[in-house]
FIVOMI-863612 format. One record per residue (C-alpha): residue number from 0; x, y, z. Coordinates in nm, 4 decimals. Example, Ala and Ser with C-alpha at 12.3 -4.5 7.8 and 13.67 -1.06 7.14 Angstrom:
<nodes>
k;c1;c2;c3
0;1.2300;-0.4500;0.7800
1;1.3670;-0.1060;0.7140
</nodes>
This chain:
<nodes>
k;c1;c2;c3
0;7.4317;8.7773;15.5071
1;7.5897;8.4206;15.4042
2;7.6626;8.6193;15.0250
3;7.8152;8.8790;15.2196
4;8.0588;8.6833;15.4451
5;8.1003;8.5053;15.1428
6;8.2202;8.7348;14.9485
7;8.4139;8.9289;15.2306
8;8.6506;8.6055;15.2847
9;8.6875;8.5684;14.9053
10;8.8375;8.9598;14.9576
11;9.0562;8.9039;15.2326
12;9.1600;8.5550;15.0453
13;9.2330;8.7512;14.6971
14;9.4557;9.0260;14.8634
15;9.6605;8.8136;15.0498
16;9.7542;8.5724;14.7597
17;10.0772;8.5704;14.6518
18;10.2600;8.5444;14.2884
19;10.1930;8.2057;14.2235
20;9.8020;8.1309;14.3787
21;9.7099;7.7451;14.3544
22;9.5086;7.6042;14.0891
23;9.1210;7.4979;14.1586
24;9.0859;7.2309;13.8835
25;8.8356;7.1268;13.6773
26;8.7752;6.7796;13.7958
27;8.6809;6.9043;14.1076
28;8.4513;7.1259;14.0050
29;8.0636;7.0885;14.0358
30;7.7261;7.2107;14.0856
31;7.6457;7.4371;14.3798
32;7.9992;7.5408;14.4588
33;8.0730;7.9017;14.6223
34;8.3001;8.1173;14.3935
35;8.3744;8.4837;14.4272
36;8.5256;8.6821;14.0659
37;8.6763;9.0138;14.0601
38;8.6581;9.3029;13.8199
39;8.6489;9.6961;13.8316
40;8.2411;9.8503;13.8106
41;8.4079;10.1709;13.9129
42;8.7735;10.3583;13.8723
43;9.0036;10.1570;13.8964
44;8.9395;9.9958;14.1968
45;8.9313;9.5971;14.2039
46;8.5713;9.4818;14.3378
47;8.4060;9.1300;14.4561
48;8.1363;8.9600;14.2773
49;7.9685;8.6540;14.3685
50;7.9670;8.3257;14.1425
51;7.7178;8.0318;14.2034
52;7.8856;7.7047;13.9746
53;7.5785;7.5627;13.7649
54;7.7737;7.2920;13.5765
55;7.9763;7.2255;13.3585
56;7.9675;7.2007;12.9660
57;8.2250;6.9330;12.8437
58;8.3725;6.9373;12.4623
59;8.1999;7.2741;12.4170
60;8.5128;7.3887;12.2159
61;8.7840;7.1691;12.0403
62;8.9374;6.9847;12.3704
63;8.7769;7.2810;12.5518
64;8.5531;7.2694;12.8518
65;8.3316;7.5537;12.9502
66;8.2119;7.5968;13.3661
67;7.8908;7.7497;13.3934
68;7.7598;7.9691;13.6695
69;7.5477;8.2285;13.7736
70;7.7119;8.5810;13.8611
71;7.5242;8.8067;14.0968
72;7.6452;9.0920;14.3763
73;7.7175;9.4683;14.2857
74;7.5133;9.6035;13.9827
75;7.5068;9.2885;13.8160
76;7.1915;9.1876;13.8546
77;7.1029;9.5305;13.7084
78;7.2940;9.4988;13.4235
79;7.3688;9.1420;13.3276
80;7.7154;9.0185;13.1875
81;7.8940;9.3181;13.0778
82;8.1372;9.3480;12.8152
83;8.4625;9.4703;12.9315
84;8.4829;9.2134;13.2392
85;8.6116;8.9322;12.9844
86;8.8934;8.7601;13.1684
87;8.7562;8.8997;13.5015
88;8.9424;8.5787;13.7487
89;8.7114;8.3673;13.9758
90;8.8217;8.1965;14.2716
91;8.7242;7.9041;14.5255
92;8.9016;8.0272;14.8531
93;9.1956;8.0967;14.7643
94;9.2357;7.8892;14.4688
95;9.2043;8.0443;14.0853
96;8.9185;7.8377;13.9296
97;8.9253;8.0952;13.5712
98;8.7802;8.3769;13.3614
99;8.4264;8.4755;13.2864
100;8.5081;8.4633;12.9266
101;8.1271;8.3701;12.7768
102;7.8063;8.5289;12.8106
103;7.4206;8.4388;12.6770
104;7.3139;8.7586;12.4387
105;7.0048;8.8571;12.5732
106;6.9841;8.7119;12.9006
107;6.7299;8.7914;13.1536
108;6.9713;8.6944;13.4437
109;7.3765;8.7271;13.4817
110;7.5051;8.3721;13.3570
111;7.8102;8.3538;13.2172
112;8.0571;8.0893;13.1540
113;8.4432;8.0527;13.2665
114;8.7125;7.9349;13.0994
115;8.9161;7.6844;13.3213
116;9.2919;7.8466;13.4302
117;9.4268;7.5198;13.3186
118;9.3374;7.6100;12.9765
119;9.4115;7.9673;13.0314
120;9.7697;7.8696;13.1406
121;9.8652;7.5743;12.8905
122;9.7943;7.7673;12.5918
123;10.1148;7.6659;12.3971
124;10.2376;7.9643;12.1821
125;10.3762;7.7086;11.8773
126;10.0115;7.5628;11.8230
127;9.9932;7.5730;11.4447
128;9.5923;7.5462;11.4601
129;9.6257;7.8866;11.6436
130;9.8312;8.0466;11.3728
131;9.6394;7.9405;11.1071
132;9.3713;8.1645;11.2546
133;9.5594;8.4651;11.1505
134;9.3382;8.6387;10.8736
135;9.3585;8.9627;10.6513
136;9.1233;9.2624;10.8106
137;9.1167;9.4391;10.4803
138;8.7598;9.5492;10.3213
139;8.5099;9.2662;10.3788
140;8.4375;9.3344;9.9851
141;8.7850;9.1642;9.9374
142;8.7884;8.9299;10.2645
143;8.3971;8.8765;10.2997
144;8.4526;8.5703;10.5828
145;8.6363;8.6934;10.8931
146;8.6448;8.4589;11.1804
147;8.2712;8.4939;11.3888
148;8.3108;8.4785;11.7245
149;8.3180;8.1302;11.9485
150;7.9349;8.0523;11.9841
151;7.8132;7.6818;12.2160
152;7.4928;7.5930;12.1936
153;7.3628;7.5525;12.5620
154;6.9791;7.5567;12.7438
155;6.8151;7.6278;12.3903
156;7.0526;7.9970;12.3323
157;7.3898;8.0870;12.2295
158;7.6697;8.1127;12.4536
159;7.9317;8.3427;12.3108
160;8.2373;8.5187;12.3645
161;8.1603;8.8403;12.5597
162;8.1810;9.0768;12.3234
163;8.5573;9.2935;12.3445
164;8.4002;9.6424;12.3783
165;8.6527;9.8570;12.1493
166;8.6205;10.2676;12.1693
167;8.7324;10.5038;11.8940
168;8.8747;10.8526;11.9454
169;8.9004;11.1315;11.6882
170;8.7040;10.9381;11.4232
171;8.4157;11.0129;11.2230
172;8.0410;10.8550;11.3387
173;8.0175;10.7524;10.9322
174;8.3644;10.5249;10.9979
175;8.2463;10.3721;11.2877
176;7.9263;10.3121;11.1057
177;8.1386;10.1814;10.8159
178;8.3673;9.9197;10.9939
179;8.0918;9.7920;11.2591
180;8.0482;9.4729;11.0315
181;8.3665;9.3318;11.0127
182;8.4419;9.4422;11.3581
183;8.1432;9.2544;11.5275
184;8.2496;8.9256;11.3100
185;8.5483;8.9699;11.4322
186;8.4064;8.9666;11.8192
187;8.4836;9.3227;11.8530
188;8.1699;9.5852;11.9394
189;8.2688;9.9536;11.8277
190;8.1735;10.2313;12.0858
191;8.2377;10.5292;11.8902
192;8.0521;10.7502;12.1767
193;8.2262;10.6454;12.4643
194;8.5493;10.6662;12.2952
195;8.7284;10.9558;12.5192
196;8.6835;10.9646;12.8872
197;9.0518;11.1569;12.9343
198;9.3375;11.0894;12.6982
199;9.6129;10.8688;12.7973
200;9.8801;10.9569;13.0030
201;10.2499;10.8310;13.0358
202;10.3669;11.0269;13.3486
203;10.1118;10.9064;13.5819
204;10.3236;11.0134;13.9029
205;10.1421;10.7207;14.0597
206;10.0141;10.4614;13.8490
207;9.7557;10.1626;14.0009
208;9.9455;9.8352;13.9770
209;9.8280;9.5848;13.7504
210;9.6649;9.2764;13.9419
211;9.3673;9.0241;13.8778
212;9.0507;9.2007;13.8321
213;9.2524;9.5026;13.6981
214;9.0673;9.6882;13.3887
215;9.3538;9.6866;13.0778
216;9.3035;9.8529;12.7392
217;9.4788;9.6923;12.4506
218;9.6154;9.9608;12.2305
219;9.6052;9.9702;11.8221
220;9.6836;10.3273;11.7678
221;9.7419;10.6216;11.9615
222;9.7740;10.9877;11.8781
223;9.5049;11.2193;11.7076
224;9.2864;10.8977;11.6333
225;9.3097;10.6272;11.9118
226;9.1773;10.2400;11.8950
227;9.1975;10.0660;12.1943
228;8.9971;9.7151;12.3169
229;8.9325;9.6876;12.6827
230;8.9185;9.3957;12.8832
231;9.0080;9.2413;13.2152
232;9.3701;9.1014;13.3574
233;9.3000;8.7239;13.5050
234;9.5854;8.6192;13.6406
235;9.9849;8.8220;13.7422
236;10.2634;8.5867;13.7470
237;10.6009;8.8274;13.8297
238;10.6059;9.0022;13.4663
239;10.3725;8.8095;13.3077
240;10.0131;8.8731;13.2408
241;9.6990;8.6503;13.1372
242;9.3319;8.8370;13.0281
243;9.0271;8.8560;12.8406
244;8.9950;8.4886;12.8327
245;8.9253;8.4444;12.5254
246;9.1127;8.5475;12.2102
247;9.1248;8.8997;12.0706
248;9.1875;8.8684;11.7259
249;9.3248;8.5031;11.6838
250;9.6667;8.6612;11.5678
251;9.9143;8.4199;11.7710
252;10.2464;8.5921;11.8411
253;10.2263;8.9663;11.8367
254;10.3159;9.2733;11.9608
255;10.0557;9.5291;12.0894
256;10.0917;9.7843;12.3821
257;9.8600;9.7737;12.6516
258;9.7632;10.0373;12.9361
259;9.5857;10.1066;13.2630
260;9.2222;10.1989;13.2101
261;8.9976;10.3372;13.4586
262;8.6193;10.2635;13.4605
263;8.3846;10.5958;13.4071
264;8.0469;10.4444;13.4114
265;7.8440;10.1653;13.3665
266;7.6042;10.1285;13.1024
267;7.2888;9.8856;13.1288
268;7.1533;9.7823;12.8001
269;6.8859;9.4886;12.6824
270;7.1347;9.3612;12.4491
271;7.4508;9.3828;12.5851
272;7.5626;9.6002;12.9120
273;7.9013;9.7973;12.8709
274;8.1678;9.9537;13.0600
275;8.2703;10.3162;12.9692
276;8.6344;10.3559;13.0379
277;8.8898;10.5546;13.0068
278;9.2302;10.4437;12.8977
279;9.5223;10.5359;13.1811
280;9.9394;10.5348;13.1323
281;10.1286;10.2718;12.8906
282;10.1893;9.9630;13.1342
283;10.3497;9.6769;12.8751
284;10.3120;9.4709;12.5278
285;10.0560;9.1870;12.4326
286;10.3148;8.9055;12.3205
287;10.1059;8.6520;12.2099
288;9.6878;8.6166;12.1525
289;9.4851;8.2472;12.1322
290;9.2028;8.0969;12.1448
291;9.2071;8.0688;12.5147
292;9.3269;8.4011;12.6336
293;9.6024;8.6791;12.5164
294;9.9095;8.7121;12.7227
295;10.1744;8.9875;12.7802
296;10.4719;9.1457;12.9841
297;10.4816;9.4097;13.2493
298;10.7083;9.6841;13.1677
299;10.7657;9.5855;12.7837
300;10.7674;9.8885;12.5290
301;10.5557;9.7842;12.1976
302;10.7507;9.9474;11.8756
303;10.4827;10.1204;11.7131
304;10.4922;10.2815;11.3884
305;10.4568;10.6731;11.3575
306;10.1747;10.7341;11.0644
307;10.1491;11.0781;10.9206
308;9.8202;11.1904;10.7550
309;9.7848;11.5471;10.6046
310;9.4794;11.6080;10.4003
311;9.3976;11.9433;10.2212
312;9.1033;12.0908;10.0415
313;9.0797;12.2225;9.7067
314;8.8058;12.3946;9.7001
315;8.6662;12.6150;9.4081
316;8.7982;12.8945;9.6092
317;9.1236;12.8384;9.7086
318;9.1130;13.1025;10.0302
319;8.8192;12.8983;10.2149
320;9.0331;12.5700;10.1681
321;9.1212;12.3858;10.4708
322;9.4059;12.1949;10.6426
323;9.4663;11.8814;10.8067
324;9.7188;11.7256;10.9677
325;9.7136;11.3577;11.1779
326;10.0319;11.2058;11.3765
327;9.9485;10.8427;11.4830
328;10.1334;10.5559;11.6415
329;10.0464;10.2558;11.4781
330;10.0812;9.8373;11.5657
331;10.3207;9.7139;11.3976
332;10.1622;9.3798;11.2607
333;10.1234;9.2557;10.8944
334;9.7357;9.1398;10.9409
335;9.6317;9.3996;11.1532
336;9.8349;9.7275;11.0279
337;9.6371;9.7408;10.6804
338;9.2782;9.7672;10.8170
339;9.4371;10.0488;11.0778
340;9.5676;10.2251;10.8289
341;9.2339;10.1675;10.5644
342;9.0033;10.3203;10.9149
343;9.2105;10.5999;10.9855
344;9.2638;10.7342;10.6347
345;8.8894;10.6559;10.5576
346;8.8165;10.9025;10.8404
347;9.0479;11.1419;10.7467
348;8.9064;11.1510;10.4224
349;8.5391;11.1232;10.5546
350;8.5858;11.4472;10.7934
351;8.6009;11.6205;10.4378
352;8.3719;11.4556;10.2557
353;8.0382;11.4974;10.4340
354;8.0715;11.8713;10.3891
355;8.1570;11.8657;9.9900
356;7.9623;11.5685;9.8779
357;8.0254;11.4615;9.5252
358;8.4111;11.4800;9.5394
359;8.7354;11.3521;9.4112
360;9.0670;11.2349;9.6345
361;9.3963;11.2843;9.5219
362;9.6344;11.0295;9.7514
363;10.0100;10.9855;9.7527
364;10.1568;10.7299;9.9812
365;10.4915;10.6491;10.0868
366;10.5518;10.3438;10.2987
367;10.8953;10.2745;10.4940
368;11.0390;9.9430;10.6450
369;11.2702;9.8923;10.9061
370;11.5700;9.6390;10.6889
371;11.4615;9.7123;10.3158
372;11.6172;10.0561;10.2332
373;11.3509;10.1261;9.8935
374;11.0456;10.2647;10.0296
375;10.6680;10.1518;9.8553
376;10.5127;10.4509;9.6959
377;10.1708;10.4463;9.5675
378;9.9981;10.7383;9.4079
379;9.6281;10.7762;9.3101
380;9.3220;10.9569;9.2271
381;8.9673;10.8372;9.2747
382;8.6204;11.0348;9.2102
383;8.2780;10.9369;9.2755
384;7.9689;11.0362;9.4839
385;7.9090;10.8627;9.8354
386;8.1902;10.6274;9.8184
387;8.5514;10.7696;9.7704
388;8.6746;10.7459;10.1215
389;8.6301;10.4155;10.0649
390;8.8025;10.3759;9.7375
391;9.1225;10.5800;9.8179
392;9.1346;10.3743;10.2091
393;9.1030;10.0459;10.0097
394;9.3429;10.1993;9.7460
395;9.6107;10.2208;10.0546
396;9.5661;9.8991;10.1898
397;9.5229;9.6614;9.9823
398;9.8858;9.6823;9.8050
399;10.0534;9.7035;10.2258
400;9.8474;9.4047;10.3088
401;10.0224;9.2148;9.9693
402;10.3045;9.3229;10.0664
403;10.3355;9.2649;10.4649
404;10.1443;8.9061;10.3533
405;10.3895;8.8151;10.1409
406;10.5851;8.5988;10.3815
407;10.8835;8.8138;10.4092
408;10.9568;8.8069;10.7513
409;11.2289;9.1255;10.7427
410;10.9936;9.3187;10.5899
411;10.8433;9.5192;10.8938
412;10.7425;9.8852;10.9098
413;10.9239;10.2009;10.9859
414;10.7145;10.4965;10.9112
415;10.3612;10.5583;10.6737
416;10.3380;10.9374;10.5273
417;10.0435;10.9931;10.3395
418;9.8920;11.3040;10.1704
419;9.5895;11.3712;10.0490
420;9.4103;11.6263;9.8363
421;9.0654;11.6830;9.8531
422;8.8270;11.8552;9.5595
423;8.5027;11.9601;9.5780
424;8.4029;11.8348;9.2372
425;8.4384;11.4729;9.0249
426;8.7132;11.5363;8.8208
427;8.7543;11.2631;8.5420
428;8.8198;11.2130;8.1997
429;8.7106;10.9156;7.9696
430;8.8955;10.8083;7.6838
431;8.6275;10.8469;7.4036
432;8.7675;10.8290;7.0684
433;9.1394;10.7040;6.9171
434;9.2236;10.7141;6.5509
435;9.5490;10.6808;6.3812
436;9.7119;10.9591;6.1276
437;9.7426;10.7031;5.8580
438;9.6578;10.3462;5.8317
439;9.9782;10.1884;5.6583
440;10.3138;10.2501;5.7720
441;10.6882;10.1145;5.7169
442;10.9629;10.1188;5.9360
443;11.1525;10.4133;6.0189
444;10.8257;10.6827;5.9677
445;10.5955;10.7992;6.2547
446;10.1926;10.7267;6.3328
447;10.0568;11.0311;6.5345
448;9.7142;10.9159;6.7707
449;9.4659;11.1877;6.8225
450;9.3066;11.0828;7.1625
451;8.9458;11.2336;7.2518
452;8.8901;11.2258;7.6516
453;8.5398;11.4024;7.7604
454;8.4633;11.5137;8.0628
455;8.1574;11.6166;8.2934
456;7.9453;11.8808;8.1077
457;8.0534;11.7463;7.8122
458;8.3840;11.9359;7.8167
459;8.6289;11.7731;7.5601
460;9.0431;11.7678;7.5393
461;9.2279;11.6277;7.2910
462;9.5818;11.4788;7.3244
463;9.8344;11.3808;7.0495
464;10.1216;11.1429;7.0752
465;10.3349;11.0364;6.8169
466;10.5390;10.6512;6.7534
467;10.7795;10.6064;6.4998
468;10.7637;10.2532;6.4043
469;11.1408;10.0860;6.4433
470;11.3580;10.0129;6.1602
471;11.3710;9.6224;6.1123
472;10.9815;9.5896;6.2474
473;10.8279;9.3048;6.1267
474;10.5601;9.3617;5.8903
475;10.1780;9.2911;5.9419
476;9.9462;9.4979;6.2396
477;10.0532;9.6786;6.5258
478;9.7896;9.7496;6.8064
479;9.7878;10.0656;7.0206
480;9.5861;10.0234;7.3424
481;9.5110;10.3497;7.5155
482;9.3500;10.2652;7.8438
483;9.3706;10.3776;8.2197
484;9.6025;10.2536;8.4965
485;9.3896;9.9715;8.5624
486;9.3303;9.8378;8.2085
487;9.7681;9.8737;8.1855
488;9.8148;9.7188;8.5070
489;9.6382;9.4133;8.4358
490;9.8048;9.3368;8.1257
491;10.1788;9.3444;8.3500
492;9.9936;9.1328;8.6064
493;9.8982;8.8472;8.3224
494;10.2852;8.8218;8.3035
495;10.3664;8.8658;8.7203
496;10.1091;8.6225;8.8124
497;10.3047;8.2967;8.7706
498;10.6607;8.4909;8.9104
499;10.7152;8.4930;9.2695
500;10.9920;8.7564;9.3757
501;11.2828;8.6090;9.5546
502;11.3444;8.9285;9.7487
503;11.1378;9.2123;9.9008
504;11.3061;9.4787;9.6895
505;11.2003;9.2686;9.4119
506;10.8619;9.2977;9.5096
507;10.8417;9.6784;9.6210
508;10.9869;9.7571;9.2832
509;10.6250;9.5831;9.1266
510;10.4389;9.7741;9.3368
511;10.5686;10.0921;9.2741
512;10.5828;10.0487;8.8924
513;10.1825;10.0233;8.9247
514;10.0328;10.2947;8.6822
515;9.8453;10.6234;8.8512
516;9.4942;10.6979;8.6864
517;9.5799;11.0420;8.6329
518;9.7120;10.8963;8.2830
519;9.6182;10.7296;8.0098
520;9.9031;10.4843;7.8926
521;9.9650;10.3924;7.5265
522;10.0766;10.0951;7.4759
523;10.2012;9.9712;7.1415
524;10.1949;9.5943;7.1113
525;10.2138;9.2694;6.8596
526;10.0299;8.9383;6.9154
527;10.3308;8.7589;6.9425
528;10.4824;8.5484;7.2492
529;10.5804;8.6997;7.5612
530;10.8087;8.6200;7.8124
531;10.8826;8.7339;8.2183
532;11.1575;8.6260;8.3200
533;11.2414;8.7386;8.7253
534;11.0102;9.0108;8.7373
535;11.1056;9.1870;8.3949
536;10.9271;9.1462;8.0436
537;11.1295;8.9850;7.7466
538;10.9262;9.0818;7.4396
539;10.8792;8.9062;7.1219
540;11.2475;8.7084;7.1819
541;11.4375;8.5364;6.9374
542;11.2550;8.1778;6.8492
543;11.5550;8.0015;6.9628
544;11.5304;8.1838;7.2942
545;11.1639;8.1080;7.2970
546;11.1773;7.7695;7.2479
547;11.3862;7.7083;7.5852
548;11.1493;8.0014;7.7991
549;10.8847;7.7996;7.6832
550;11.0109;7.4489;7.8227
551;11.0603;7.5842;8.1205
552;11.3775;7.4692;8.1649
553;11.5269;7.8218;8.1356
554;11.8802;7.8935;8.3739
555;11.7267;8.1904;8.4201
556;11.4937;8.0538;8.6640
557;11.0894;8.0459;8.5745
558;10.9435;8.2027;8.2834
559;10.5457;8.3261;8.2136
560;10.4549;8.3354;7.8855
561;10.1582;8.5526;7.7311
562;10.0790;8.6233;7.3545
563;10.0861;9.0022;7.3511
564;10.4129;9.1316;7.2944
565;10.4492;9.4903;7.4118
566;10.6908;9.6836;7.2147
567;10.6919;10.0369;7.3584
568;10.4404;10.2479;7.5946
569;10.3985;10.6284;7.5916
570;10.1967;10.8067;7.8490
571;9.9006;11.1345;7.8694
572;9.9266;11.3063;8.1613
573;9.5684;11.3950;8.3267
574;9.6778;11.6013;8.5317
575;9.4206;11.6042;8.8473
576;9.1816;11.4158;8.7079
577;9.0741;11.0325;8.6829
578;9.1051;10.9306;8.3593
579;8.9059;10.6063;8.2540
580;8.8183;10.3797;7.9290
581;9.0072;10.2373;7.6758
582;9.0521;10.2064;7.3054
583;9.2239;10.0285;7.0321
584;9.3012;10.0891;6.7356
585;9.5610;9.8775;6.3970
586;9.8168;10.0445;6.1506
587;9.9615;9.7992;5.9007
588;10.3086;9.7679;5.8849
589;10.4779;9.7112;5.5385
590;10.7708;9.6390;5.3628
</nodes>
């Protein structure tokens, strides 16, 4: 009866604050004290939950204090701490005391720990330790040590960050399945299954008002494939809003949209209880996300980017070939757009895939950006068994996450179109044997290659290209290399590696001179020095030239060196087909 009036008073106390409730602060708090938090168990409607202060834990984060207590009332005591009431506000009378922002993983009884509004409030947007958080979500393979969430050691367990329960619309169970690691280092806990409950809706005719206690769903993309984290709003003050508690995803100043969601169910579980939601209308934009807490702005429209994905089969008979089209809105953020994009095309892909099997992927990407008129375009092929959704999605990001990381600020982007061709069988080609038509050669006459490339079943083509040496070449051996895109790309990046572009242009134009491995590339070189010299080769240069690119004292700003010399490149066109391997083979030049 005591919990009850208890809890009733907390509920007459909460609704009649106003826009600026007063603080309950930490130095007065202590063990035994009455507290009542709010959250939603059901709809959207804003329920009482009582809170019995245990203590407090001092230092348990860097100049961070945790309060521990011991929630009960509703069906908590049936289903623990549940993920999705991070940020859910707790109150002493009518004073804000915090969040519940910290739960013990498999807890017999509902303890959780809050994070102090002081904190919550003084979270200063320019703290640099904050903004060094900011990490690259792209392929653990690449990035294997993404930040693990908070964890305090406390009564012999681990208190930790309630987990941000994010659901998945429109994707495949094998790309949930995929991503779950890096998302659960990350803090984040996939629900793939729960992902729908109705799909969001902007002309609500009339929308619940965002309060303390309200249920919010942070938005990453929208459209045929949605992403959204859910957690709960802690504090209202005019058009600015506090939640979760705790961070998100450490990224200090962004810009993420943010809706209404509505509570379905509840769903007890030994490890860790969950809410099944449903997200609601567009309500504003996540500004800024920190350690303690991410806060936003009532009313504020998010610019998201508009992603096109259109995927068709090739099958071995072309009138049972499928397809697929995708229109997504997309964050606009240089950490977190890559990994979006890398999910969403993996699925794409994947939705394919697990019907053909052994398969190849045929991708062709072009990237636009808001101030920089040249668009990145990227075009690939990758074949395999098992693991080609994940080549091609890694193929995609990796070269958007160079580039939005590159510390070009304008650069920020306008539209993604990708298409993608799907074939039912591994269609490659390795180079297998290179000879030359004659051995010695003098300037002025030509050298035909005879190229060998097998493929599966021991099918064989054979190419022919033909380089007529220059008049004036200097005598002694010239190499031809014929390799794959990768092999060719590696020897341009010996002499970019030591260049950093001075403009974005600059560096889109690198990107899209990468080589596609539906060719083999021929490149005709001398071991002689090698300059680069603002992004551009300067082969085998005059020794007086050398001798200044080499001091590096050049007015031409720095200069790479490398000892192979390329003097001309021809190409072999694959077709649809990876081609892989290389060879190399001499011709002596002579007087």
């Amino acid at each position: 009866m005591i919990a009850r009036a208890l809890a009733l008073c907390g509920l007459f106390a909460y609704a009649s604050l106003g826009a600026q409730p007063s603080i309950f602060p930490l130095s007065e708090v202590r063990a035994g004290l009455r507290a009542v938090g709010y959250t939603v168990f059901q709809g959207s409607r804003v329920e009482p939950f009582e809170v019995e202060i245990l203590g407090v834990l001092r230092n348990a984060g860097p100049k961070q204090d945790i309060i521990l207590a011991r929630l009960s009332g509703g069906p908590l005591e049936r289903t623990g701490v549940l993920q999705g009431m991070s940020g859910s506000p707790v109150y002493v009378g009518d004073r804000l005391l915090g969040a519940v922002a910290y739960a013990f993983a498999f807890s017999k009884e509902p303890i959780a720990g809050i994070r102090p509004i002081e904190e919550i409030l003084t979270t200063d947007p320019n703290n640099s330790r904050q903004l060094a958080r900011r990490v690259s979500l792209v392929d653990q393979q690449l990035f294997p040590d993404p930040p693990s969430p908070v964890e305090v050691s406390a009564l012999g367990g681990r208190l930790v960050e309630i987990a941000t329960p994010v659901t998945f619309s429109g994707f495949t169970e094998d790309t949930i399945r995929h991503f779950t690691p890096q998302l659960r280092q990350l803090g984040l806990e996939p629900s793939q299954a729960i992902a729908g409950g109705s799909a969001p809706s902007d002309a609500d005719s009339s929308p619940e008002p965002i309060r303390p206690g309200s249920m919010i769903t942070v938005e990453l993309l929208r459209g045929d494939m949605s992403i959204g984290a859910n957690g709960t709003v802690t504090y209202v003050d005019g058009q600015r809003v506090y939640a979760f508690g705790h961070r998100f995803l450490a990224i200090g100043r962004t810009n993420l949209p943010f809706s209404r969601a509505e509570v379905l169910a509840l769903a007890p579980n030994l490890a860790a209880s969950f809410k099944i939601s449903a997200t609601r209308e567009l309500v504003g934009t996540i500004t800024a996300d920190y350690g303690t807490g991410i806060m936003g702005e009532l009313g504020r429209v998010a610019q998201l980017v508009p992603v096109e994905i259109r995927v068709r089969e090739r099958r071995l008979k072309p009138e049972i070939g499928r397809e697929f089209a995708y229109r997504l809105q997309m964050v606009d953020d240089r950490y977190l757009s890559p990994f979006l994009l890398q999910m969403a095309l993996y699925s794409a892909i994947e939705a394919t895939q697990r019907i053909i099997g052994i398969s190849s992927v045929a991708v062709r990407a072009r990237v636009e950006f808001q101030e920089t008129p040249q668009a990145m375009q990227l075009e690939d092929m990758y074949a395999g068994e098992g693991n080609v959704p994940q080549q091609a999605s890694v193929g995609v990001a990796i070269p958007l996450a160079f580039l939005l990381q590159s510390g070009f600020e304008e650069l920020r982007l306008k539209a993604v179109q990708l298409e993608v061709e799907v074939y039912e069988e591994r269609r490659t080609w390795k180079i297998d044997q290179v000879w030359p038509s004659r051995k010695q050669v003098r300037p002025g006459e030509p050298v035909e290659l005879t190229i060998v490339l097998v493929g599966d079943n021991g099918a064989e083509r054979v190419e022919r290209v033909r380089y007529v040496v220059p008049i004036g070449a200097r005598t002694g051996p010239l190499y031809f290399t014929v390799s794959d895109a990768n092999t060719a790309n590696l020897a341009e990046l010996r002499h970019w590696i030591n260049h950093q572009p001075r403009t974005p242009s600059e560096l889109i134009a690198f990107l899209n001179r990468l080589r596609t491995n539906t060719r083999a590339y021929v490149r005709v070189w001398r071991p002689l020095p090698s300059y680069t010299v603002r992004g551009q080769a300067l082969p085998a240069p005059p020794p007086s030239v050398a001798v200044i690119l080499g001091s590096g004292q050049s007015v031409l700003g720095g200069a790479s060196a490398s000892y192979e010399s390329k003097i001309g490149e021809l190409e072999i066109d694959g077709g649809s087909a990876v081609i892989f391997g290389s060879r190399t083979v001499a011709v002596q030049v002579q007087e």
